[in-house]
C-alpha positions in Angstrom: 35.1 0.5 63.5 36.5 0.5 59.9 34.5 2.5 56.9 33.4 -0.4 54.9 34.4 0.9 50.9 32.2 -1.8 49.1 29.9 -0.6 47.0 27.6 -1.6 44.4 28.6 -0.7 41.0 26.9 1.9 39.3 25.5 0.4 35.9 28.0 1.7 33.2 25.7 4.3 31.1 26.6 2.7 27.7 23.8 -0.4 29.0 21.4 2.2 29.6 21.5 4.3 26.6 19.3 3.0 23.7 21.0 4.9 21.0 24.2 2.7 22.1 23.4 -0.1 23.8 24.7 -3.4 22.0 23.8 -5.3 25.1 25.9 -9.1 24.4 26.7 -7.5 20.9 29.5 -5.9 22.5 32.6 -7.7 21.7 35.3 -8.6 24.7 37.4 -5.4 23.4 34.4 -3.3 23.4 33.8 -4.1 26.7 37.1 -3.6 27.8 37.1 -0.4 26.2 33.5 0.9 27.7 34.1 -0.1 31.0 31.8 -3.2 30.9 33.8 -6.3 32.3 31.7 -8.5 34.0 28.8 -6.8 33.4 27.4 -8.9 30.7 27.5 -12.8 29.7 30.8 -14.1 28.4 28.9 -15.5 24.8 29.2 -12.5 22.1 25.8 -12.3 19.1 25.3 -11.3 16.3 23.0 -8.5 15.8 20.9 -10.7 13.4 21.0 -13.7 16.3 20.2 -11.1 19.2 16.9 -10.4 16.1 16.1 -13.9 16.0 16.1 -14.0 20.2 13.9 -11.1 20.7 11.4 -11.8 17.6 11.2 -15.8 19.3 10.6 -13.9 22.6 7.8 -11.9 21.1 6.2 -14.5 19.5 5.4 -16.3 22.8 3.6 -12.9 24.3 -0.2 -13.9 24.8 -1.6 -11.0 23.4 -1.2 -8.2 20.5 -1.1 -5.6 23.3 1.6 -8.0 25.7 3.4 -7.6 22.3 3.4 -4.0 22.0 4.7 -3.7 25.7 7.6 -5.9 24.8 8.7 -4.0 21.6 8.4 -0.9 23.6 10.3 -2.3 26.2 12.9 -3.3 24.0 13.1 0.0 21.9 14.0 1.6 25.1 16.8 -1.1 25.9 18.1 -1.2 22.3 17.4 0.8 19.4 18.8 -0.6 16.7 18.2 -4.1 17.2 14.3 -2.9 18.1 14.3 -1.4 14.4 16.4 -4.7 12.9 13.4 -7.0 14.5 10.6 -4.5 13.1 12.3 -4.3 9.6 12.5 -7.6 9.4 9.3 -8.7 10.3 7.0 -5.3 9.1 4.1 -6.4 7.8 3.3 -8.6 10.3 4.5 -6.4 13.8 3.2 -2.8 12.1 0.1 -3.6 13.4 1.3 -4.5 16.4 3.5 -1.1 16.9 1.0 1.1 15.5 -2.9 1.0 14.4 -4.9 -0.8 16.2 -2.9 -2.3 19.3 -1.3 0.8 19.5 -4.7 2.7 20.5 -5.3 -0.2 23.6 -1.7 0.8 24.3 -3.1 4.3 24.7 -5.7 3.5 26.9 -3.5 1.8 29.2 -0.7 4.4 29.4 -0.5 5.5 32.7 -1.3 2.6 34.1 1.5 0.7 32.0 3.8 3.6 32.2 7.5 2.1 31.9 9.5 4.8 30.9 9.2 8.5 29.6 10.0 8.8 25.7 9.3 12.0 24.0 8.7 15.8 25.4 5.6 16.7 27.2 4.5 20.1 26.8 2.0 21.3 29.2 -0.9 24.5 28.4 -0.5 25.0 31.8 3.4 26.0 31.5 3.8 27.5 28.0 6.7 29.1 29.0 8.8 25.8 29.8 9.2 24.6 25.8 12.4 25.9 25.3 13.6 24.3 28.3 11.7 21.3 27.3 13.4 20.9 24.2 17.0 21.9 25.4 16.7 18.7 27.9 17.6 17.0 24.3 20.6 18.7 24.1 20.4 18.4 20.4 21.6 20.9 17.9 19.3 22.9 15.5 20.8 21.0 13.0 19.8 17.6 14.3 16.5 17.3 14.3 14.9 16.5 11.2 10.6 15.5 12.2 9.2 15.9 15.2 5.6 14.4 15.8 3.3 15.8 17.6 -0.2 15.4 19.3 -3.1 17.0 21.5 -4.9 13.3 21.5 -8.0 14.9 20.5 -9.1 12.5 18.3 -7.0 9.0 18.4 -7.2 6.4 15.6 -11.0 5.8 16.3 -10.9 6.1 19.7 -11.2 9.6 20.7 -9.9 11.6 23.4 -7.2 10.2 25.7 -4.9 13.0 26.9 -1.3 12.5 28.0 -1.6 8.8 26.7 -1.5 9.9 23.2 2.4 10.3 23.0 2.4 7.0 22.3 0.7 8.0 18.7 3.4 9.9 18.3 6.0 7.3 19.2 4.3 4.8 16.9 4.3 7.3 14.2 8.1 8.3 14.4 8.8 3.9 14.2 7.1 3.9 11.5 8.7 6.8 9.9 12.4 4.8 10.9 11.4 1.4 9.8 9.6 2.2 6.7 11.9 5.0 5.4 15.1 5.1 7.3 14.8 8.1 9.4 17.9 8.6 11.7 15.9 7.6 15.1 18.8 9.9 16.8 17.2 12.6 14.7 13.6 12.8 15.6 11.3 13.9 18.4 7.5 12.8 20.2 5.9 15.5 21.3 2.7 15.5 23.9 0.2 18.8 23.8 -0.9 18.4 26.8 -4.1 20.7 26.8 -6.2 18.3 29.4 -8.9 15.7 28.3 -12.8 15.7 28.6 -12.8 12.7 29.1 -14.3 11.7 33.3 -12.8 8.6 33.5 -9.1 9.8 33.0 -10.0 13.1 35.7 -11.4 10.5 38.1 -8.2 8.1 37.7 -5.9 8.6 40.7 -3.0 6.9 38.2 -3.6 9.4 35.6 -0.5 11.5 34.5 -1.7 14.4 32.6 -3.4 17.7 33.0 -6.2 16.6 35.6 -9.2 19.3 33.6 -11.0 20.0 31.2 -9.5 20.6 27.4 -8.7 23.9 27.0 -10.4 26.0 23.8 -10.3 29.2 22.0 -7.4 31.8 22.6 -5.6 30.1 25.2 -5.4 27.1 23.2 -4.5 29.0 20.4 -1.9 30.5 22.0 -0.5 27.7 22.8 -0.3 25.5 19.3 1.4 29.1 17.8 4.3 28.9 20.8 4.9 25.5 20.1 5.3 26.0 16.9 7.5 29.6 16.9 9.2 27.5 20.0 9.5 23.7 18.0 10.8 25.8 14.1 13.3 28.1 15.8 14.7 25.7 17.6 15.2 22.8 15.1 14.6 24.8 12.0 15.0 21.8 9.6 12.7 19.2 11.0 9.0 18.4 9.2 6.2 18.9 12.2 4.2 16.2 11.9 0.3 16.6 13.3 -1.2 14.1 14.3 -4.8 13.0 15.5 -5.9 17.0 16.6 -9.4 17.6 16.5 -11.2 18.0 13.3 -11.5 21.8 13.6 -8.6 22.5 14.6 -6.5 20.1 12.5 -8.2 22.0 9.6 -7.4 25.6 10.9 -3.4 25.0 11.8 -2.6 23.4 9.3 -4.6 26.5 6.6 -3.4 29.4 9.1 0.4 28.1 9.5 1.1 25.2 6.1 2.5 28.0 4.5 4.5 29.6 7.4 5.8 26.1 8.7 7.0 22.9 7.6 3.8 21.5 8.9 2.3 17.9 7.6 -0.9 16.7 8.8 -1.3 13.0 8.4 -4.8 12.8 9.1 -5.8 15.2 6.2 -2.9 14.9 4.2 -1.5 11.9 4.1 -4.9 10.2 4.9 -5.9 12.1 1.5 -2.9 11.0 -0.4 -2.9 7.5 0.4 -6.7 7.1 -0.7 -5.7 9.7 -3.8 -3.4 6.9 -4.8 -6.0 4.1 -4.8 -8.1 6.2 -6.4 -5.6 6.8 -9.8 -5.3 3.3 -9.7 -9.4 2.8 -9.8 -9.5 5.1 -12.8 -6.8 3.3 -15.0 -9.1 0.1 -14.6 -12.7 2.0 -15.0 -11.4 4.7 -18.0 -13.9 7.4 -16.8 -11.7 10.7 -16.5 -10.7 11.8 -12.6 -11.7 15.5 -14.3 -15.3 13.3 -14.8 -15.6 11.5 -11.0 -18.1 12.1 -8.8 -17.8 11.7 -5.4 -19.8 10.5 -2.4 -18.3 10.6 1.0 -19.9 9.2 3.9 -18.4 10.6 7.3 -17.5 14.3 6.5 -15.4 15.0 9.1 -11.3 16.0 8.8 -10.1 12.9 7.1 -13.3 12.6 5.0 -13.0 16.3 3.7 -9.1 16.2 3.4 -9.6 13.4 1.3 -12.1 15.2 -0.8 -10.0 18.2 -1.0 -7.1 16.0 -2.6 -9.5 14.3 -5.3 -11.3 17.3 -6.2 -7.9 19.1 -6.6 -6.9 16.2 -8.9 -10.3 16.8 -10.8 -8.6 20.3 -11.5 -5.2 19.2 -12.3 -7.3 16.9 -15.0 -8.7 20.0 -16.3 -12.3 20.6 -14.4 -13.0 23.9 -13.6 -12.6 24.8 -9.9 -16.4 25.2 -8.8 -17.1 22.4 -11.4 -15.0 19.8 -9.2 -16.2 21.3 -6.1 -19.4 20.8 -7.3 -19.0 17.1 -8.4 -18.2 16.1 -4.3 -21.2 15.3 -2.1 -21.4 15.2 1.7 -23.2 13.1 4.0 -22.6 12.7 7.9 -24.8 12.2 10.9 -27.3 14.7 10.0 -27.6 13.1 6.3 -26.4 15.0 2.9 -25.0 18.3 3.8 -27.0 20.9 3.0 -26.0 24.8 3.0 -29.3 25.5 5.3 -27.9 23.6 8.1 -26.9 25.7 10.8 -24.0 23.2 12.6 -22.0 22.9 9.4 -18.4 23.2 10.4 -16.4 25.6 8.0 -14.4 23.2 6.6 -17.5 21.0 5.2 -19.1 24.5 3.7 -17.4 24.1 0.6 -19.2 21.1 -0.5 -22.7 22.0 1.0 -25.3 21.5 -1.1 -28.0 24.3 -1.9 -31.2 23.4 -0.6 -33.1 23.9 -3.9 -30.9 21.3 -5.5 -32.1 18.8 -3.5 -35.6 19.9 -2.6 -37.5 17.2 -4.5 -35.3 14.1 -2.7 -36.7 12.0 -0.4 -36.1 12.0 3.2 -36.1 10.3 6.8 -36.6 12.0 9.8 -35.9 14.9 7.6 -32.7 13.8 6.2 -31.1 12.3 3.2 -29.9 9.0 3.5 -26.6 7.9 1.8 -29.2 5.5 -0.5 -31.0 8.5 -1.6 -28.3 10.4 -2.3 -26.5 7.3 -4.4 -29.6 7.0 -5.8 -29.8 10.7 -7.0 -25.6 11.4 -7.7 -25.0 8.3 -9.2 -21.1 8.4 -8.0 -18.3 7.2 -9.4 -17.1 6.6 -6.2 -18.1 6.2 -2.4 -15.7 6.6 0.1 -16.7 5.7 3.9 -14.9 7.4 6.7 -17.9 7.4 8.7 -16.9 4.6 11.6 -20.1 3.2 11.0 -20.4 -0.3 10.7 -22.3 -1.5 7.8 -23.4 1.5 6.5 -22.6 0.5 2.7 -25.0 -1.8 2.4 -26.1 -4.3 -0.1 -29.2 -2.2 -1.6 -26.4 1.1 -1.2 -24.2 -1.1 -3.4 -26.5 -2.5 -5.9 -27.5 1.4 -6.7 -23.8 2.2 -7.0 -23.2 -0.4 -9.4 -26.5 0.7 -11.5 -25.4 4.0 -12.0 -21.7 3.4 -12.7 -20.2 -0.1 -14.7 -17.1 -0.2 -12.4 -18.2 1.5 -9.3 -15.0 2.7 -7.0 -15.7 1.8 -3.4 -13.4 2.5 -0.5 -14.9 1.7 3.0 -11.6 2.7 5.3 -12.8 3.2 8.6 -10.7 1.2 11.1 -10.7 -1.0 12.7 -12.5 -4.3 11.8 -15.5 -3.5 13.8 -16.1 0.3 12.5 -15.6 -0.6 8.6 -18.9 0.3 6.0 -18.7 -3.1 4.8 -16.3 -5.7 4.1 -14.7 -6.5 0.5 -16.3 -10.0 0.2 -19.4 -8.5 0.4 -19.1 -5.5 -1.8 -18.2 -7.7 -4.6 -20.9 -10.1 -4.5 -23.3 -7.3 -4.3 -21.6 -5.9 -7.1 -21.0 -9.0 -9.1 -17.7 -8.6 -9.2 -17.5 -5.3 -10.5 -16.4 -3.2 -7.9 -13.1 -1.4 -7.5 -12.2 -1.9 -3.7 -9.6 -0.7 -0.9 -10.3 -0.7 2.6 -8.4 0.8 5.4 -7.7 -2.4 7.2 -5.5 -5.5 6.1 -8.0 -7.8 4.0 -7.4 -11.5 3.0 -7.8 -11.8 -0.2 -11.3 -12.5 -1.3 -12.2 -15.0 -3.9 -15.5 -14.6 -6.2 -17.0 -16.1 -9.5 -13.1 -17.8 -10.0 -11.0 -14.8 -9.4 -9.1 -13.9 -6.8 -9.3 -10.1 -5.5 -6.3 -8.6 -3.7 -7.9 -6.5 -1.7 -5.3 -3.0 -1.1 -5.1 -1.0 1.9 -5.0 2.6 1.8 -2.4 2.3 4.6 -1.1 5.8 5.7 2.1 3.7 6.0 2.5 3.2 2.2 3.2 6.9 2.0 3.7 9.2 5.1 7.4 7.9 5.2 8.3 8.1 2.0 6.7 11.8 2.2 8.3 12.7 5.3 11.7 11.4 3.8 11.7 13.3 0.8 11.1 16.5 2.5 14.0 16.0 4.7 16.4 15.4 1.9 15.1 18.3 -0.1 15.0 20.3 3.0 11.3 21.5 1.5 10.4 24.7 3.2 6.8 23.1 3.0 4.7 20.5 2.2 3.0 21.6 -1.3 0.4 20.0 -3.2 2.3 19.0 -5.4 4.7 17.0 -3.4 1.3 15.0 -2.0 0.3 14.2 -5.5 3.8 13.1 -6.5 3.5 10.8 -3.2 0.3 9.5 -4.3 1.7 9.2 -8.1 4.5 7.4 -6.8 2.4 4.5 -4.5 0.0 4.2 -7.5 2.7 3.6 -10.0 4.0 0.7 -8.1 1.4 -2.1 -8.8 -0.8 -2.9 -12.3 -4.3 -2.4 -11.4 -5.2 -3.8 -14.7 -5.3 -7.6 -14.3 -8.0 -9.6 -13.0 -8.5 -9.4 -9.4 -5.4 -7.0 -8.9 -4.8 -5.0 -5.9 -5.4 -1.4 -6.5 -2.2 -0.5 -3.9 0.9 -2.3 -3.4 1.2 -4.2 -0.1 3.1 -3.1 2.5 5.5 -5.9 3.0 8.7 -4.2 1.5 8.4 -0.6 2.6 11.8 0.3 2.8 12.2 0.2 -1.4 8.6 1.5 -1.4 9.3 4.6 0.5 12.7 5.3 -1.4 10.5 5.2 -4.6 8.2 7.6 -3.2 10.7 9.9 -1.1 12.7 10.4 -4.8 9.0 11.5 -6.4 8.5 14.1 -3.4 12.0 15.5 -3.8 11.5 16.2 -7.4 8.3 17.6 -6.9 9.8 19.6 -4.1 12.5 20.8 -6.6 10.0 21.8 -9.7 7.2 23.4 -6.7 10.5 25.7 -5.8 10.4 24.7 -2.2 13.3 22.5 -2.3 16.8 24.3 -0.2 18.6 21.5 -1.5 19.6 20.1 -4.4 20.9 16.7 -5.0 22.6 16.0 -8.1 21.4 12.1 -8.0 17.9 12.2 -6.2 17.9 8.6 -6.0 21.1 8.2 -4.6 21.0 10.9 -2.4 17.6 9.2 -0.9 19.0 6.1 0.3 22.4 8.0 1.3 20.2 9.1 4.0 18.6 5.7 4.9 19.7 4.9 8.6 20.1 0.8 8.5 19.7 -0.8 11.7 23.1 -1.8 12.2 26.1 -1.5 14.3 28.1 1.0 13.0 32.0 0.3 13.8 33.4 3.2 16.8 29.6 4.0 17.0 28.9 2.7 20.5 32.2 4.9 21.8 
């Protein structure tokens, strides 16, 4: 009996790797060269014919979510041409990749799971991150952002546990499409800390920490090691936060912002991003930012963070500190927050009004409506981050448009279904008047023979170029005044002024977009003095560090 020697062959690594796979790209030398002859079709593409292929192939998925599964499943065949089809096509596949099909993707994790991507970092092994994040075998020096999440509280969809790493994988696409961050240089990060929620403990396919979240000092403990753990070993990259609790988004990012290159999105960049519509709003209505007032319906960490960036504007416009403070109203489920209430959270207690203020103001069930307080404030503008459908409604309107002749409203809850109202209403309730941006893509509306663009304070229009001009100024933090220049920089990029106009610009050439912004947020950085590095052309050094989804000559070696 003879040992038979035939075996099958091993599938050459290259094919396998994402970073380097070319897949039929590869030319007949390459091949040669990487050990791949027979292993692919004789007929050699292009990069931009293998694009057209896989966009085609997307296009005939029967569903958002089917498309979502097949861009993931191609970003872990091929990375570059995954970013080449999502660059080429971003407005239209951003939502796809990222907010809202991304949270259904969520939902579905474990029991769509393909493929691990990212780092998952358990509560219930603390001690494993640094061996975590040597399984990377990346340098300190090659890591420039890592994203993170504890999937507290996703897009509008609450807690989901392990399944949130795909936040973070979204995000980090984002952050390569729209900006050109190296996708060899970045890193998803899971905090697993368990889930509340039953019907993920009661799935046998589940693939997290089967308990309860865990609070207080253990959990505590836990966020401070990962970040001592996540900064010493990649001491460059930005840690990006994302979609943590409301109180304890808040509290990391005020106990450790100024220890940490630490960016929250949904505070911060949920804050710029509406800041920016907001400076566009007041070059059309003249009245001051120093002279706003502002209602904000849905007080919880984006609503707040977003009324901690527009009262700091009211500052930087010359209003006194309490005076700007003072010019910010609060209302969420238990109506307009009062300092009497006893389930305040710190973080709204700054804006609590004192009960005598208010005493005379009339009430339901013992609270006071959003109407009433319109009623009473007359705002300059009424944000909605509430998730409550409807909520501005047409007599909630009509009362802002009485007490204000261009009223600034932005209902940006997401998605569709969760919005206060929808454009096309608020501007025939407010004749026309109104000064809109939603947080969803709108059509635009017409009315009375003019046609509103309708802007969306997309976090996309800013995070990247944010993140990217950290990383070239190698900012030791994210400042405030590198958010305002982000916001500054957005703003400046369309004329509110025109009939109709769109009060952001649309979304559909980020790249140039971010690189605009990214050059703001590095001079910022530099006059803030939190910038390590100093470019001689900011510009230029911006879009020297612009990965392009191509293949680089020797690369695939």
């Amino acid at each position: 009996m003879t040992e038979s020697h035939a075996q099958t062959p091993a599938t050459p690594s290259i094919l396998v790797d994402p970073l380097r796979n070319r897949g039929v790209a590869f030319t007949p030398e390459e091949r040669d060269a990487l050990g791949l002859t027979g292993r692919l079709p004789s007929g050699v593409l292009t990069l931009e014919r293998q694009a057209q292929r896989a966009y085609q192939q997307m296009q005939v998925q029967d569903s958002d979510l089917a498309k979502n599964v097949y861009l993931e499943q191609l970003h872990d065949r091929n990375e570059t041409l995954y970013f080449k089809v999502l660059g080429d096509h971003l407005a239209e596949l951003l939502p796809i990749v990222y907010d809202p099909t991304v949270g259904e993707a969520i939902e579905k994790y474990s029991h769509e799971y393909r493929r691990p991507r990212g780092i998952f970092l358990s509560i219930d092994r603390p001690d494993d991150m640094e061996k975590a994040f040597a399984t990377l075998q990346l340098g300190p020096e090659n890591v420039d952002l890592i994203v993170c999440t504890d999937a507290e509280e996703i897009l509008g969809i609450g807690d989901w546990g392990v399944g949130g790493i795909q936040i973070s994988v979204g995000k980090l696409a984002v952050y390569t499409a729209a900006a050109g961050i190296d996708p060899r240089r970045v890193v998803a990060v899971s905090l697993d800390v368990g889930t509340d929620r039953t019907s993920l403990l009661e799935d046998p396919l589940y693939l997290g920490n089967r308990h309860p979240r865990v609070h207080g000092a253990d959990y505590d403990a836990f966020i401070e090691k990962y970040l001592e753990t996540a900064s010493s070993t990649f001491p460059n990259a930005l840690l990006h936060f994302e979609d943590f609790g409301p109180s304890n988004a808040r509290r990391i990012l005020e106990q450790y912002g100024g220890r940490y290159r630490i960016f929250n999105d949904d505070m911060q960049g949920t804050g710029a991003i509406t800041l920016a519509a907001a400076l566009s709003a007041v070059r059309v209505s003249g009245v001051r930012m120093r002279d706003q007032k502002l209602v904000v319906f849905g007080a919880g960490t984006a609503g707040v963070g977003i009324a901690d960036q527009l009262r700091d504007a009211m500052i930087r416009d010359g209003a006194d500190p309490e005076q700007a403070a003072a010019q910010v109203w609060l209302i969420d489920k238990q109506g307009l927050l009062t300092r009497d209430m006893t389930d305040l959270r710190d973080f709204q207690q700054t804006y609590a009004r004192e009960p005598s203020e208010v005493a005379d103001w009339a009430r339901s069930d013992g609270a006071i409506s959003l109407l009433e307080a319109v009623r009473r404030v007359k705002p300059t503008i009424l944000l909605g981050t509430s998730t409550v459908h409807g909520a501005f409604t047409r007599e909630v309107v009509e009362a802002m448009s009485e007490g204000t002749e261009r009223p600034i409203i932005f209902p940006i809850s997401n998605p569709t279904s969760r919005i206060e109202a929808m454009p096309a209403d608020v501007l025939v309730w407010s004749r026309g008047k109104a000064l809109v941006a939603t947080g969803i893509p709108v059509a635009p509306v017409e009315y009375d023979g003019v046609t509103y663009q309708i802007g969306q304070a997309n976090n996309a229009l800013l995070y990247p170029g944010l993140g990217l001009g950290t990383i070239v100024s190698e900012a030791s933090q994210v400042t405030a005044g590198m958010l305002l220049a982000a916001a500054q920089a957005v703003a400046n990029q369309v004329d509110p002024s025109g009939p109709g106009a769109s009060l952001l610009p649309p979304v559909d050439n980020l790249r140039e977009s971010s690189a605009i912004t990214a050059t703001a947020v590095v001079k910022a950085a530099l006059d803030d003095g939190v910038a390590t590095s100093k470019p001689v052309d900011t510009a230029e050094a911006v879009r020297e560090a612009m990965w392009q989804p191509v293949y680089t000559e020797g690369a695939a070696a």
